[in-house]
C-alpha positions in Angstrom: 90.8 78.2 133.3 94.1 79.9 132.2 95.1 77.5 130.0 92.2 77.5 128.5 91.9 81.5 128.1 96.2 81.0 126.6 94.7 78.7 124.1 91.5 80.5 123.2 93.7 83.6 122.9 96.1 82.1 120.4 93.1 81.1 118.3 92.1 84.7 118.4 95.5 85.8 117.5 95.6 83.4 114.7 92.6 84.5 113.0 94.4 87.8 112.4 96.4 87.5 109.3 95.9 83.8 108.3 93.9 84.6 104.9 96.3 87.0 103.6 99.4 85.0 104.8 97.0 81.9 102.7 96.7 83.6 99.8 100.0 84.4 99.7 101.3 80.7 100.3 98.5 79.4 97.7 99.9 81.2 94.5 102.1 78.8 92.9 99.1 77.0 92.2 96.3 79.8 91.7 98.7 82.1 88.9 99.0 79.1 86.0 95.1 79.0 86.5 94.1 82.9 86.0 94.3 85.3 83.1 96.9 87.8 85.3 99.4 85.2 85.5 102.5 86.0 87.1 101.5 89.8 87.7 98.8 88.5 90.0 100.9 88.7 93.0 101.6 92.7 92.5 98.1 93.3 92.3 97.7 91.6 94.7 100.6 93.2 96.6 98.9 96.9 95.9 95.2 95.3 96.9 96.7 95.1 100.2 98.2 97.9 101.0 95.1 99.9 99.4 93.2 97.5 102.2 94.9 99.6 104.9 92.3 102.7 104.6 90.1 100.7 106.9 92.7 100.4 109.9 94.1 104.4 109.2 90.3 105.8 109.2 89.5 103.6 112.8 92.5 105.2 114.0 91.2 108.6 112.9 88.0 107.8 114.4 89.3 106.5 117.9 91.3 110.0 118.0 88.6 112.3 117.0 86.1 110.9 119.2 88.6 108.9 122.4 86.2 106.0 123.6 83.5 107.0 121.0 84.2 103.5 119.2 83.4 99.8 120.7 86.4 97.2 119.1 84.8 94.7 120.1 81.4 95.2 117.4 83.9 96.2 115.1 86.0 92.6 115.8 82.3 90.9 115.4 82.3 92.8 111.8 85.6 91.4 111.0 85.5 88.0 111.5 82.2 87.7 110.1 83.6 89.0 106.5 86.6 87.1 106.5 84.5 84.0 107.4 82.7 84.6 104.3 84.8 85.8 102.2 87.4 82.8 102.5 84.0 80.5 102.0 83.1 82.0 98.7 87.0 82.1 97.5 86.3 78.3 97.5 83.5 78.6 94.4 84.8 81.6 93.1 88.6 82.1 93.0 88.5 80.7 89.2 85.9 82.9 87.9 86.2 85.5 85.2 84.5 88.7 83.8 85.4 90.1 80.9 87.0 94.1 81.6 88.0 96.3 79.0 88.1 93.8 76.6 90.1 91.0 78.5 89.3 88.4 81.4 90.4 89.4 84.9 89.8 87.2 88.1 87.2 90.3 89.4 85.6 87.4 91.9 89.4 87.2 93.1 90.7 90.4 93.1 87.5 91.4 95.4 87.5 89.4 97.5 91.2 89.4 97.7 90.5 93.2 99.1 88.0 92.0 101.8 90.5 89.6 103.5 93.3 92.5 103.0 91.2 94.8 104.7 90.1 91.9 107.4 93.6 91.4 108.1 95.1 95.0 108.5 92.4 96.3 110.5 92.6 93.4 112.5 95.7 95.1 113.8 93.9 98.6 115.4 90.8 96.1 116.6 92.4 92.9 117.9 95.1 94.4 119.9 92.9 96.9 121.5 90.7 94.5 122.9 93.1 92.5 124.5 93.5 95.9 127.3 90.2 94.1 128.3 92.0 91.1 129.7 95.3 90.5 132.1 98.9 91.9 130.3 100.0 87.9 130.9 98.0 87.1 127.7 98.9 89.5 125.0 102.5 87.4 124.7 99.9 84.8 123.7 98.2 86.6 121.5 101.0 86.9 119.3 101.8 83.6 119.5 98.5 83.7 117.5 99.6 85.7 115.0 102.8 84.5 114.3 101.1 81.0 113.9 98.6 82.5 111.1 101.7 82.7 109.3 103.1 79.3 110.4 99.5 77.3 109.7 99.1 78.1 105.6 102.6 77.6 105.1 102.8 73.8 106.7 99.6 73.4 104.8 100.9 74.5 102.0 103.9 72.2 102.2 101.7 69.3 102.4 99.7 70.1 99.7 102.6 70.5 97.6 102.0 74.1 96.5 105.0 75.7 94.3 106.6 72.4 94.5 108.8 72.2 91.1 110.6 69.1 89.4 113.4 69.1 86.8 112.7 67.1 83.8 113.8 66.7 80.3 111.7 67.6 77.1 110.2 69.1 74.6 110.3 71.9 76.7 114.0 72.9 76.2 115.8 73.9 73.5 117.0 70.1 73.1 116.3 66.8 74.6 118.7 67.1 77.1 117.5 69.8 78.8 116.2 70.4 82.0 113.0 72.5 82.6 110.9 72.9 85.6 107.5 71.6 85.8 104.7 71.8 88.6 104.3 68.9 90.5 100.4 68.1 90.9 99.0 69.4 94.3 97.8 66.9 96.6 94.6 68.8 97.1 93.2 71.1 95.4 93.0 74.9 95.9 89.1 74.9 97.2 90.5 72.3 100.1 92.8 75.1 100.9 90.3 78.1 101.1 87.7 76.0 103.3 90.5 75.2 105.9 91.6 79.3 106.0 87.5 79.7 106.3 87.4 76.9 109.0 90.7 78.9 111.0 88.6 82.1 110.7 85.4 80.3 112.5 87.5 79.0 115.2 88.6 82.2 116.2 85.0 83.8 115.3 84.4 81.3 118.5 87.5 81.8 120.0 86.5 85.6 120.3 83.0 85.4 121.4 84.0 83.3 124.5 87.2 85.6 125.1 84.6 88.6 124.8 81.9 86.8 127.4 84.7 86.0 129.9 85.9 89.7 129.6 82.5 91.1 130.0 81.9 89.1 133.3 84.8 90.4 134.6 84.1 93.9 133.9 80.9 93.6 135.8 82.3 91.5 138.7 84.8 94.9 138.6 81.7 97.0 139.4 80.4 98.1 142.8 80.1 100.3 145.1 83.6 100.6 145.8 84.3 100.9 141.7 86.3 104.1 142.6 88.8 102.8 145.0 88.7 99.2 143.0 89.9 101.4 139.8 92.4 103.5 141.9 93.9 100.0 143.5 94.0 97.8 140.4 97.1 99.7 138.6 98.9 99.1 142.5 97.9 95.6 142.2 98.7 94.4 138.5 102.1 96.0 138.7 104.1 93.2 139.9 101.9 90.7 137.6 102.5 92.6 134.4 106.4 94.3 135.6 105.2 97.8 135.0 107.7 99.8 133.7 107.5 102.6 135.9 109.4 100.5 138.4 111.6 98.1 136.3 112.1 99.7 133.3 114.6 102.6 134.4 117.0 100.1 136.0 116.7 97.4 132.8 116.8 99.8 129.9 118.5 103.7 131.3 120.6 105.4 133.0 119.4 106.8 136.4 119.6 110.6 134.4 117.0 109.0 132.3 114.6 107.5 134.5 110.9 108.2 133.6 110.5 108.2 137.7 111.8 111.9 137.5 109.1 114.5 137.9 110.2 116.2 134.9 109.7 113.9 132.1 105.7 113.0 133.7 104.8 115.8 132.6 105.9 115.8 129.1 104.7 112.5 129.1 101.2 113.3 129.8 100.9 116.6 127.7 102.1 114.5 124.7 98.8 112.2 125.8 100.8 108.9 125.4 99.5 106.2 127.9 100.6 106.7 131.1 103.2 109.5 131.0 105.9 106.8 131.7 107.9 107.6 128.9 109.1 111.3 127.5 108.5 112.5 124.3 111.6 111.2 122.5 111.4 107.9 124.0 108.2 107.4 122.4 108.9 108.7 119.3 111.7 106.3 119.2 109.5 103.5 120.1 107.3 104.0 117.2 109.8 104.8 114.9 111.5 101.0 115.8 107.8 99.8 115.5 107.2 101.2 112.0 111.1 100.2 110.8 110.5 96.5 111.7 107.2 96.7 110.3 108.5 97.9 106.7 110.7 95.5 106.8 108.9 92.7 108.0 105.6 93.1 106.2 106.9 95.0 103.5 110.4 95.1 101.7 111.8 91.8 102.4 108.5 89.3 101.3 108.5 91.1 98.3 112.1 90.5 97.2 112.2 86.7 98.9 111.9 84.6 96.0 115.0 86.6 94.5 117.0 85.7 97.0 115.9 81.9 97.9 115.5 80.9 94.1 118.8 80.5 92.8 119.5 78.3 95.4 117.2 76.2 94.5 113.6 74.9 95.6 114.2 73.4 98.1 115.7 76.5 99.9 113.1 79.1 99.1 110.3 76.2 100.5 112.5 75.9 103.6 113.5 79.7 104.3 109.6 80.2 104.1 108.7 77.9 106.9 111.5 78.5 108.9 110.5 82.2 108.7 107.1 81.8 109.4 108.0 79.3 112.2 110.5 81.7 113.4 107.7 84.4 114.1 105.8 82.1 116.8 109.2 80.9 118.5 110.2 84.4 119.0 106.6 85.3 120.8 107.5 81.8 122.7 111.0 83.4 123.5 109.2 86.5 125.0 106.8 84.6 127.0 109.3 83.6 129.5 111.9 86.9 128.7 109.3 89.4 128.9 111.7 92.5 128.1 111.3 95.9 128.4 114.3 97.5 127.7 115.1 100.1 124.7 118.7 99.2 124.4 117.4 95.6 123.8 115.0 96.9 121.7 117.6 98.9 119.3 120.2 96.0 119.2 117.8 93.8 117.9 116.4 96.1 115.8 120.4 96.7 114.7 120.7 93.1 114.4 117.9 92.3 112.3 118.4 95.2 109.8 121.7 94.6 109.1 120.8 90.3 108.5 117.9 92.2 106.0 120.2 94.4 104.6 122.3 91.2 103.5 119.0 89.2 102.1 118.6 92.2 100.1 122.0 92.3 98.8 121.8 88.8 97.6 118.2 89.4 96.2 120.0 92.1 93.9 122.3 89.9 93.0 120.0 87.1 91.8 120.6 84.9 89.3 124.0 84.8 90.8 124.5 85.7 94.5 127.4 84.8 97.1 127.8 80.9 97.1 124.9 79.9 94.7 126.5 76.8 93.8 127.4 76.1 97.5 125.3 74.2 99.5 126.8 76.6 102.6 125.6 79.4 100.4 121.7 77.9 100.8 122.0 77.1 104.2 123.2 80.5 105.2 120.3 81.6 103.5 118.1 80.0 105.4 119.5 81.2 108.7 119.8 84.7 107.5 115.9 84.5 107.3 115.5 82.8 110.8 117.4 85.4 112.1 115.8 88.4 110.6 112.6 87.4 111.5 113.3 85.7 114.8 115.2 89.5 115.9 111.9 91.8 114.4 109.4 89.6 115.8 111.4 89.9 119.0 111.1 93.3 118.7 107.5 93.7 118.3 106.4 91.9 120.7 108.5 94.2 124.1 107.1 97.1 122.0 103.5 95.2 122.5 104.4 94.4 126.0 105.3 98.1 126.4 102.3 99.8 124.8 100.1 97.5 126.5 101.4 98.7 129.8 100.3 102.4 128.6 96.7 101.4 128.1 94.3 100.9 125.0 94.8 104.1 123.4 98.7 103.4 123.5 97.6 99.4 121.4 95.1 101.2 119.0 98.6 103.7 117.9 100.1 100.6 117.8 98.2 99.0 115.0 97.8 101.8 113.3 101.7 102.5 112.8 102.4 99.0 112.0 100.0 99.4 109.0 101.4 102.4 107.8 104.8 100.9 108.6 103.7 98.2 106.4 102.4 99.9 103.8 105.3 102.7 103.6 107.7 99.2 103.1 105.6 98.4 100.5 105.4 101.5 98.5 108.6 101.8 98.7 110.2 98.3 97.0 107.1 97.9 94.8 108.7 100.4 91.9 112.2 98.7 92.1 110.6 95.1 91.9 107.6 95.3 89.5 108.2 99.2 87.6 111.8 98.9 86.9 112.5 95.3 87.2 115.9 95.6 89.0 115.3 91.6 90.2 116.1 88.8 88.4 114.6 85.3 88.9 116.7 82.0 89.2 116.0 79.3 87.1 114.7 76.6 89.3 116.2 73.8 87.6 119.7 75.5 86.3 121.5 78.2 87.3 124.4 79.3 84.9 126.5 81.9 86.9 130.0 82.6 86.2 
């Protein structure tokens, strides 16, 4: 039965950003085929981040009015758009109406912006209603989500999306020229869109059993000794789910800062943040990390990837994507078994992982020529920089998951809320450089002329 509550669990968790992370992964062979060409993806890029409205006003709502609002209708909402919405991207990705005088992919762009808004306020829904079942599973979960990434972009791979070859033609200013030409896909895009619709039905089903099973236990919780099972349980899951009241202090402070002090409690609790188990400035600093990784994560670094993979060639922008989508899932795996809660940890990493972005970043502003682009070291170290950057965030995310779990459900819903507007402040912020002031170059696929 546990196994099959891990595995139903990482179905939910996939469901939660797979059609975005699709769409994404899918537009090397949707942009030659619509009218907005290659300034498709920064539409799309703003579509999502407008998308995050829904996530911010559910947060508003869950702190106007605590308990007022049921996640789990709210999940049954979700997954029943971005069922249908991936469906009908199948029939009408390709369509076109005619808007102030020129075609624009409207079929698209809307439906582009239900999946967005799927996706981010899958993040102040899904996590939330994983308080309902044991701490041991929400490791799982974002397994799940790291593998909504990992799914489209093996898919992708065997389609042959984006895939380029070099030939010689007309193309070129002379015969011998080399210019890059899309290789065929080996299915087409609607094959694509009914797998992401099939991923988003199997965790439609993944949830509704997950919900059932949480439901019985709920009432199986209920008696006539409801009071003393409620004041028991926290006494009872502590060594299950290593609360941090007890292990914390000694993994992650000094004994001056132990939460276990009767001082900080208080400030704790008048701050109204889960249990009272951290201060004021330890969660503050929590959320701050949480929002940093975030930006980073979801925001800054996608958005400037192909400038720093594509001038070292194809092959190493194909291959940094999967490895950093396959590093997302590993690093959940990682945590699984090292289920940290410590804030030192948490700020090395978070160190770590910045300073690894703030070199990707470096050599994206450097493109057409960064370090060692006619090296083949200078591709591979590319492609570990990204395994690393992602591998040390996703790290981090998940002991500040494992954390705010341990605080409760209010503590998850400020959870997904911040990683949204951590998401969306990343975005905001790198969109003017990349598509306003162009201060990114492409590589040439097929030749790179650098000094």
């Amino acid at each position: 039965m546990s196994a099959l509550t891990h595995l139903l669990v990482c179905l939910f968790g996939t469901g939660s950003w797979v059609s975005v992370n699709g769409l994404w992964v899918e537009l090397p062979l949707i942009v030659p085929q619509v009218p907005e060409g290659w300034h498709l993806p920064s539409y799309l890029s703003v579509i999502i981040q407008a998308a995050n409205v829904g996530p911010l006003a559910l947060a508003l709502a869950h702190r106007l009015r605590p308990g007022g609002l049921d996640e789990r209708a709210a999940v049954y909402a979700v997954l029943a758009l971005g069922t249908l919405a991936t469906f009908l991207l199948a029939f009408f990705w390709k369509e076109t109406l005619v808007v102030a005088g020129a075609p624009r992919s409207v079929a698209f762009l809307v439906l582009a912006f239900f999946l967005a808004t799927v996706d981010c306020t899958s993040s102040v829904t899904f996590l939330p209603f994983m308080a309902r079942l044991e701490p041991r599973y929400l490791t799982t979960y974002y397994v799940g989500e790291g593998a909504s990434g990992l799914l489209p972009a093996l898919v992708a791979l065997v389609q042959g999306a984006g895939a380029v070859d070099c030939v010689r033609g007309p193309g070129g200013r002379n015969a011998s020229e080399a210019v890059p030409a899309f290789r065929p896909a080996r299915f087409s895009p609607e094959v694509f869109f009914f797998f992401l619709s099939a991923i988003m039905l199997a965790c439609s089903a993944a949830f509704l059993l997950l919900n059932r099973r949480a439901t019985a236990a709920e009432g199986r919780a209920r008696g006539p000794d409801q009071k003393e099972r409620a004041e028991e349980r926290p006494m009872a899951e502590a060594p299950m789910v290593e609360a941090p009241m007890v292990e914390a202090p000694m993994a992650e402070a000094p004994m001056a800062e132990a939460p276990m002090a009767e001082a900080p409690r208080p400030r704790g609790r008048r701050s109204r943040f889960g249990l009272g188990t951290y201060g004021r400035t330890q969660v503050f600093y929590i959320f701050a990390v949480l929002a940093w990784s975030n930006a980073l994560t979801n925001g800054v670094l996608p958005s400037v990837q192909s400038y720093s993979c594509a001038p070292y060639g194809n092959k190493v922008y194909h291959l940094s994507s999967t490895v950093a989508a396959a590093s997302n899932p590993l690093a959940c795996l990682v945590a699984t078994f090292f289920p940290v809660r410590s804030l030192r940890l948490m700020g090395a990493l978070t160190a770590l992982g910045s300073g690894v972005g703030v070199f990707i970043l470096s050599m994206a502003a450097l493109s057409p020529c960064p370090l060692l682009v006619n090296d083949p070291w200078g591709g591979a170290i590319m492609v570990a920089a990204w395994m690393a950057f992602v591998l040390s965030l996703s790290y981090v995310k998940v002991i500040i998951g494992v954390i705010l779990r341990d605080e409760g459900h209010g503590a998850l819903v400020w959870c997904g809320a911040v990683v949204q507007l951590g998401s969306l402040l990343g975005a905001l912020a790198v969109f003017p450089a990349v598509s306003v002031y162009n201060l990114f170059a492409s590589g040439d696929p097929c030749k790179t002329q650098c000094p």
